[in-house]
N, C-alpha and C positions, 0 to 999 in steps of 0.2 A: 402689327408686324408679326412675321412666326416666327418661332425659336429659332430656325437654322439663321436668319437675319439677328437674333440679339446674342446665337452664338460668335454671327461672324463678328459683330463688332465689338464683342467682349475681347475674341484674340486682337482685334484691330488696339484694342484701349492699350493693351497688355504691351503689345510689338511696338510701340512709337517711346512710350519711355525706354526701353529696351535698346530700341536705333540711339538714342540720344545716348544715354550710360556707356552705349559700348562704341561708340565715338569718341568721345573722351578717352576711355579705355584703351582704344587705337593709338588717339597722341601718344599719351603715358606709354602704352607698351612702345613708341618709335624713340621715344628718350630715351626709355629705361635701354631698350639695345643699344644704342649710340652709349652712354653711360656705359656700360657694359663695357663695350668692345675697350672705351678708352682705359677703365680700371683694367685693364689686362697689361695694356702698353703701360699704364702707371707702375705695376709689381715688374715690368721690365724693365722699365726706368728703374729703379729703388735699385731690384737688383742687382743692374749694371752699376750704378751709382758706388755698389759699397765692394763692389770687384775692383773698382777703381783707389776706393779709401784702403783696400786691404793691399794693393800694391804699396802704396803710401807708407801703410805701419809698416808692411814687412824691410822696406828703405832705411823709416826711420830707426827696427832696431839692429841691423847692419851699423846702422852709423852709429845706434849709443856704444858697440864695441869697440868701433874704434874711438872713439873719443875716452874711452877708458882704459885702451891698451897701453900696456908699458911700453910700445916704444915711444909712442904721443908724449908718453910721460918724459922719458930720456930724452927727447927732440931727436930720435933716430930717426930722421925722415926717408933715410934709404928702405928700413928695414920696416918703416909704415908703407911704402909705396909699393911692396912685394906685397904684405899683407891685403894691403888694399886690391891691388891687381889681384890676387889667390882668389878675394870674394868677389870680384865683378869679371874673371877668367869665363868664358862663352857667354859673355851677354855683350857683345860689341856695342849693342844700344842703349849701354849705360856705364857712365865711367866715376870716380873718386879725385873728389877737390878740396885741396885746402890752403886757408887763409887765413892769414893773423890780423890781428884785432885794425888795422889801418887801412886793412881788403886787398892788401897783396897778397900772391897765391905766391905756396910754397911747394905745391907737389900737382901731378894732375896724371892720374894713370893713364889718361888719352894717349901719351907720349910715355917714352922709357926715361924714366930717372935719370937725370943729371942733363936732359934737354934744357935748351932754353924757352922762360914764360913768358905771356906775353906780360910788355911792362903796361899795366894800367893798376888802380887800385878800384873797389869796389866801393861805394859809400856806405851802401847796405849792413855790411859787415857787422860795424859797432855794433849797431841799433840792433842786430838778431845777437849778439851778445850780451847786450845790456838787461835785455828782455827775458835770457834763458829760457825761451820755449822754441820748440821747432818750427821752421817757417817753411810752406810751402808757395816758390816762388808761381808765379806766373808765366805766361810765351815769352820768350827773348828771344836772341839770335848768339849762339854760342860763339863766343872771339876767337876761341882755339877751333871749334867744332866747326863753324861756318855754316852750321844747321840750325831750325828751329830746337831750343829744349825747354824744359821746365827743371826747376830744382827742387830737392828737401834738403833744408839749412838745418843741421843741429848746432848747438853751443856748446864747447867743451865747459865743464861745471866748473863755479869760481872756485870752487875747494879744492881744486888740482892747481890750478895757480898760472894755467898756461891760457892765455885769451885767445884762444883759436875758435875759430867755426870751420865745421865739416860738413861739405855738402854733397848727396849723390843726383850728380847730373845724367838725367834721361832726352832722348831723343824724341821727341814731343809725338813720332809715328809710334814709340814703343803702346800709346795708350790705345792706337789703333785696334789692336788685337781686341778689346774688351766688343768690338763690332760681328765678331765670329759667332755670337752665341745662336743658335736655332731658331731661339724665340723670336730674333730680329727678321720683319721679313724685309724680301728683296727691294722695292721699292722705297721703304721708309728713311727719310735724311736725318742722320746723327751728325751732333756737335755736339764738342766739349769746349766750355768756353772759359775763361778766369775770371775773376773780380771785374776787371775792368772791360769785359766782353769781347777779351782777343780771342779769336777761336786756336784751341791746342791742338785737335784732331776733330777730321770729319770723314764719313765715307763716300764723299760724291764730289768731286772736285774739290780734292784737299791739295792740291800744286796751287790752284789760283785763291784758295779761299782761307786757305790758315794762315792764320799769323794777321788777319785782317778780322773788323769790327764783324759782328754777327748784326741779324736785323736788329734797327732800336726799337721795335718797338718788343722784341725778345727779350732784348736786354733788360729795359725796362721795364717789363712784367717783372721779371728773376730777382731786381733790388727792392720791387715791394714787396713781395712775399717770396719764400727760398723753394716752395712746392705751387705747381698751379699748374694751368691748361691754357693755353690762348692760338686760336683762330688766324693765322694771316700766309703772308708769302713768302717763299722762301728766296735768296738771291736768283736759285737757280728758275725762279718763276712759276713752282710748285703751291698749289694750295694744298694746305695743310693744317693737321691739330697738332701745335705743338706741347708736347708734355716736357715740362723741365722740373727737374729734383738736381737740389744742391746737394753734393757729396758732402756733411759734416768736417770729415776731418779735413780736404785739400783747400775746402773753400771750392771747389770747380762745379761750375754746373754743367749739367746732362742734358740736351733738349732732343729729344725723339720724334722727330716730324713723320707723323702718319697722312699721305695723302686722303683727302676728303673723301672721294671717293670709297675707298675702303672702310672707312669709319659709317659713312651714311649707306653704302650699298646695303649691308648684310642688313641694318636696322630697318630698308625700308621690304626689304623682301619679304621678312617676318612678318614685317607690318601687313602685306597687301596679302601672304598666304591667311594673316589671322581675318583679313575682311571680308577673301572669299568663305573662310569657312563661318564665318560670321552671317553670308550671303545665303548659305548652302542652307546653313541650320534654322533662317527666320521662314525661307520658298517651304523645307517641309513642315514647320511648326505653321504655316499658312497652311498646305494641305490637307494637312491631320486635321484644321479646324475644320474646313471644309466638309473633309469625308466625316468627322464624327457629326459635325449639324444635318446632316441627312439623314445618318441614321438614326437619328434624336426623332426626327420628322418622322420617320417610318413608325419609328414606335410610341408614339403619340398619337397618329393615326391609329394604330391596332388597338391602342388603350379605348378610342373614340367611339372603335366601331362594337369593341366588345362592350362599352356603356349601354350601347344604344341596343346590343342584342338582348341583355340583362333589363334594359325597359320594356324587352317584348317578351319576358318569358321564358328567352331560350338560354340554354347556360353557356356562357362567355368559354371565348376558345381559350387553353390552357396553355398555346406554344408561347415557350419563353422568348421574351423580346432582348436576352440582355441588360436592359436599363431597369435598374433598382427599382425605380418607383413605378414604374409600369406592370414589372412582373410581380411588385407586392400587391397591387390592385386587383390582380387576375389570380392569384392563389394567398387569399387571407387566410384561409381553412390552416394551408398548410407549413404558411408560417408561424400561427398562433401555436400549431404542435410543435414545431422545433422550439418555438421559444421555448413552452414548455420544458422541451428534453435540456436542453441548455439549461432550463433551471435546476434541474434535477443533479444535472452534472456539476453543476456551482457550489449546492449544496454539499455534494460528494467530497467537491474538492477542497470546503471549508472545512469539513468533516477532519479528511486527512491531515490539514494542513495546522489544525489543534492538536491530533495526536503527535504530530512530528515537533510541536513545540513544546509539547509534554515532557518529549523524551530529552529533545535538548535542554531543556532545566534541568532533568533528573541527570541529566550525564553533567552541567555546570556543576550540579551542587556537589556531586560525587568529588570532583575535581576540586571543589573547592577545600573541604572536609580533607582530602588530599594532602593538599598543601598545605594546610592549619596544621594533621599531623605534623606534616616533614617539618614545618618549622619549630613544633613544641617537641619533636625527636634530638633537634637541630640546640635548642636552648638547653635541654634536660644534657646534652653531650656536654656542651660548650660550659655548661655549670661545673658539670664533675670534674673538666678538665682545667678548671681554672680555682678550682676548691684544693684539688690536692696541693698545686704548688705554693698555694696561699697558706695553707696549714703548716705546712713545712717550713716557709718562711717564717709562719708565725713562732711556729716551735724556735727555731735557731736565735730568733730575738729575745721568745724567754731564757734558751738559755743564758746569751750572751746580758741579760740583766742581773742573774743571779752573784748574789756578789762573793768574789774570793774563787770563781772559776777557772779551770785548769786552763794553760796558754794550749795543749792539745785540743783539750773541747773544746774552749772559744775558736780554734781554727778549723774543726771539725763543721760548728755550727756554722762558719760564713763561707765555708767549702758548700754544703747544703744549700743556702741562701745565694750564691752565685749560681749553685746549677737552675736552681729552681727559675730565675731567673732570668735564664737562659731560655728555659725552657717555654717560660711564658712569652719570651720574645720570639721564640719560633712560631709560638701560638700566633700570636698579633701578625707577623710577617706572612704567614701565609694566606690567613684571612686577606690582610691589605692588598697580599699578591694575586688572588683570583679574584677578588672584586675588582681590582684592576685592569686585568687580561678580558674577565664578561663584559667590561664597559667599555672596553678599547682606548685604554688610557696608557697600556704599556708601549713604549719606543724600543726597538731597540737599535742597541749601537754596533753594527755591523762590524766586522774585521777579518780578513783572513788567517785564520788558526788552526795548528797541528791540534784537531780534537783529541788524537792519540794519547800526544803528550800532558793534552790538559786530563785524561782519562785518568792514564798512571799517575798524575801527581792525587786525586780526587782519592785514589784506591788507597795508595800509598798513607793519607791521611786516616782515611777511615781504618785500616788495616794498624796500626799504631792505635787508636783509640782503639778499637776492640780488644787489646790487650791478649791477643790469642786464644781468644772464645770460638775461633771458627778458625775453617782451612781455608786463603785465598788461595788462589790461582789466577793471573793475571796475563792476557796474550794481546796488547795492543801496540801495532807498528804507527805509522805514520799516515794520520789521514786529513788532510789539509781540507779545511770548509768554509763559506761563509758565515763566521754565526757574532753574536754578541757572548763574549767571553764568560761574563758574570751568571745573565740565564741558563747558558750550556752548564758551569760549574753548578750552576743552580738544581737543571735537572738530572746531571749525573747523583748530585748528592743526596736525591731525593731517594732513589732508585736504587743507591747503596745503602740508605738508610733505611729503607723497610729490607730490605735482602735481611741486614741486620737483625731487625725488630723482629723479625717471624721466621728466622731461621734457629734452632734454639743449638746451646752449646756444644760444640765439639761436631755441627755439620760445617759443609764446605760452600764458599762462594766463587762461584768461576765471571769471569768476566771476559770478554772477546772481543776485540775491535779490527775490522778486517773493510777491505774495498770491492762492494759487487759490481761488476758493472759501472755503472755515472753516479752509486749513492756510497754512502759509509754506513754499513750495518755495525751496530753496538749489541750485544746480547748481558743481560747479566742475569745467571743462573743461580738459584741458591738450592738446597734439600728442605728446604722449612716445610711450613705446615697446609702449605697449599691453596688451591682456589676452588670452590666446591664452581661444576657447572652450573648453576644458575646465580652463580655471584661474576660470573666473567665477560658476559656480556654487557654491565654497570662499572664493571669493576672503576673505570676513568671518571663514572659521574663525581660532581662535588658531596660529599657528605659519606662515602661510599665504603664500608670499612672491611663488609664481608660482616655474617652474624656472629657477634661476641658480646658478653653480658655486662652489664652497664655499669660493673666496676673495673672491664678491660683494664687488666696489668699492661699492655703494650699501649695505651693511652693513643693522643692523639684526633684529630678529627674530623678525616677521612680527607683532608686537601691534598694531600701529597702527590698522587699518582691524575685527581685533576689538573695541579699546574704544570705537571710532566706533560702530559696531555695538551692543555694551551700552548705552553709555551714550546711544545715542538712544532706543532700546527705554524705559528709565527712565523718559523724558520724554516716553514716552507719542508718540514719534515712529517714522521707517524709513527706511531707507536702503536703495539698491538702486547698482549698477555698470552700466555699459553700455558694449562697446568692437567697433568692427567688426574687431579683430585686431588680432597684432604691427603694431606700426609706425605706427599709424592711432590712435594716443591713445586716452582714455577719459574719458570723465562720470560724476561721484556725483554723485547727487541727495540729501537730505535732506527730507524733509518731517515738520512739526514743526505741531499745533493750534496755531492765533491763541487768543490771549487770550480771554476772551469780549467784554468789550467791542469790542476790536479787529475782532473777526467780524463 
């Protein structure tokens, strides 16, 4: 056989499992659309379902107020019957019942107060009092109304001491309305049926069909399981897919009968567009085999004839045929050079691709060497700063050993040992608070608060401990924000605490809190000693202190204007620095969104 025959039957091998897979494929895709289309009428179902429960609750807690109102309490049945009438005033299609523990009714807003009831008693009654939970009845035929209704029975609670049930009675069309929604289309048949599968409302012959049994064999789908799907006919002689979802709270079930039609048309459309294109794509994947087996043949033949020129001497024609192996036949010469030059270039690009990983080590190690410093910079800090307050402490305890020492000195020395103390607790707290914040372990607990005011209490603090080493100046009105109270006081007081530290005695600290626009900008300005420019760009890293010698009198170790920095970030705020150099002080700003209402 020639090629162009072991190409055809090679597509032929290929296209028959292909037919078969995408057969199957077909089913599956006609399910999965019917499937489809039905999960659609299901989330319409559900969510008609719980429009229906949410009229429910809103009934039931109507009724828990009255069942807890003081006139209920007083037995003023007049002044419950206005009450009542006040909350069911423009809903004609719902009215307020009540009944004492033997199912005599004692009020019924259907009629004005001091009418006569009808004489029957209810049996029901007790038992939804004995129970204390809310009942939601079933279809009946109202004695007073002379209409289909459904009820919600609540119990007034034994700890009041009065054995009443109050129930708010609806017009069993009020559930009709739940049939308006968009989502429902115009042909499909809705029921709402009860426990015992009376139907409450429907939208297709609801004068001859409510208040009567729905299909059994509906019914009895709905009691074995409360959600499903089932196939059959409707009274009105409709076939259909009924989907039924039982409403939780009323007990009522929903059945949403989607004609077959509708459910099977779209699924098989898709179905028959996906077979022709199924059809379309195997005809040209046949052609293509076709036209390429031919030209296989053509150039098999050229290969044939340029052999046979090459047995006689003559040198073989060099047009290219397209096909790889043909035209490798016909120019070895000139593939053996490329390969070459391709070798050449491989080599080249191994070449480069050594020096490129050269470099990358040499820039790893640098990096690494890097961070070895910052961490032995980081230890050599964290030593000196945790050396001084330990000396200090240490001292205060020899004094306080020495025996027969003054009650001043000994209160001198645990004055020293408190602060000390102190101080290493701020040490530990800020370490714990930015390893916190880099790992995302910090919460916070949101509240809306006058920043302003928690601003001036922060100043007012600090301004009393500095003992009038410096000039405040303080201008914060009212700026209400989202934040967590504790980290805002947190990073204000960081922010007044270096203002402090590196302002030296007798300059001034100004602080600002004003509303731009939708933020709250905070500035706090001091005269200290400044930001040199190439420390202000770092100035927020962790460890960051600015250059000072490694007995720094202003101690410290460099976390403070990091967790300012985190913990604005959090709150969805920013902070920036600004200083025209050593000597010439500096400004934070803070800028933090206003509340919404605030904005």
């Amino acid at each position: 056989m020639k090629a162009r025959t072991y190409l055809i039957l090679m597509a032929a091998a290929i296209l028959v499992p292909v037919v078969l897979i995408a057969s199957v494929g077909l089913s599956r895709l006609l399910d999965s659309e019917r499937a489809s289309r039905i999960r659609g009428v299901q989330e319409t179902g559900r969510a008609t379902a719980l429009v229906i429960d949410r009229e429910i609750a809103v009934a039931d807690a109507s009724l828990r107020g009255i069942v807890n109102s003081e006139a209920l309490r007083r037995a003023d049945f007049a002044q419950l019957h206005r009450e009542a009438s006040a909350m069911n005033r423009g809903t004609p299609w719902s009215w307020t019942l009540l009944m004492d523990y033997d199912g005599t009714p004692r009020l019924n807003t259907l009629v004005p107060w001091g009418s006569p009831l009808p004489d029957y008693k209810a049996k029901w009654v007790g038992d939804v009092y004995e129970a204390q939970k809310t009942r939601v009845s079933g279809y009946f035929l109202g004695i007073l109304a002379k209409r289909p209704t459904v009820s919600i029975d609540v119990p007034v609670p034994r700890v009041l001491g009065e054995r009443y049930v109050v129930s708010q009675i609806f017009d069993a069309a009020y559930f009709a309305r739940v049939f308006d929604d968009p989502a429902i289309g115009r042909d499909w048949v809705i029921t709402i049926f009860d426990a015992r599968g009376i139907s409450i409302a429907r939208n297709r012959n609801a004068e001859e069909l409510v208040g009567k049994p729905v299909r059994p064999e509906l019914y009895q789908a709905s009691r074995r399981q409360p959600n499903g799907i089932l196939r059959h006919t409707t009274h009105d002689g409709v076939d259909v897919y009924s989907v039924y979802t039982r409403a939780p709270l009323s007990g009522w079930t929903l059945a949403i009968g989607v004609p077959a039609p509708e459910i099977e048309g779209p699924a098989r459309t898709a179905t028959l567009y996906a077979a022709l294109a199924l059809l379309g794509v195997m005809g040209l994947a046949i052609g293509i085999a076709v036209f390429l087996a031919k030209r296989l043949s053509v150039s098999l033949d050229q290969a044939h004839a340029a052999a046979q020129a090459l047995a006689g001497g003559a040198e073989p024609a060099g047009a290219p045929t397209r096909v790889v192996e043909v035209d490798t036949l016909l120019d070895g010469l000139r593939r053996t050079s490329s390969d070459l030059a391709r070798e050449r270039g491989a080599r080249q690009q191994l070449q480069d691709e050594r020096e490129a990983l050269l470099r990358s080590e040499q820039e790893a190690r640098r990096e690494a060497e890097g961070q070895s410093h910052a961490k032995d910079a980081f230890l050599a800090m964290l030593s000196h700063e945790l050396r001084n307050p330990l000396a200090a402490i240490a001292g205060a305890l020899q004094v306080l050993d020495l025996p027969g020492v003054k009650p001043e000195l000994a209160a001198h020395a645990r004055e020293i040992g408190r602060r000390q103390v102190r101080h290493l607790t701020r040490i530990v707290d800020d370490l714990l608070d930015v390893r916190g914040i880099l790992s995302g372990k910090v919460t916070l607990k949101r509240s809306r608060i006058d920043a302003g005011a928690l601003l001036r209490q922060c100043c007012a603090t600090r301004e009393l401990a500095d003992a009038g080493a410096h000039v405040w100046k303080v201008e914060a009105g009212a700026l209400w924000i989202d934040a967590d109270p504790t980290r805002l006081e947190q990073i204000f007081a960081n922010l007044l605490h270096n203002a402090i530290k590196y302002t030296p005695a007798g300059g001034s600290i100004a602080v600002r809190a004003r509303a731009a626009g939708t933020q709250a900008v905070i500035e706090v300005a001091d005269t200290g000693v400044g930001i040199a420019a190439e420390v202000l760009p770092t100035i927020f890293d962790v460890l960051v202190q600015g250059p000072t010698a490694i007995d720094r009198s202003q101690g410290g170790l460099g976390l403070g204007l990091a967790l300012v920095k985190e913990l604005t970030a959090l709150h969805g705020g920013s902070v920036d620095a600004r200083s025209a150099g050593p000597g010439m002080g500096c400004t934070f700003t803070l800028r933090f969104p206003l509340a919404v209402a605030a904005a």
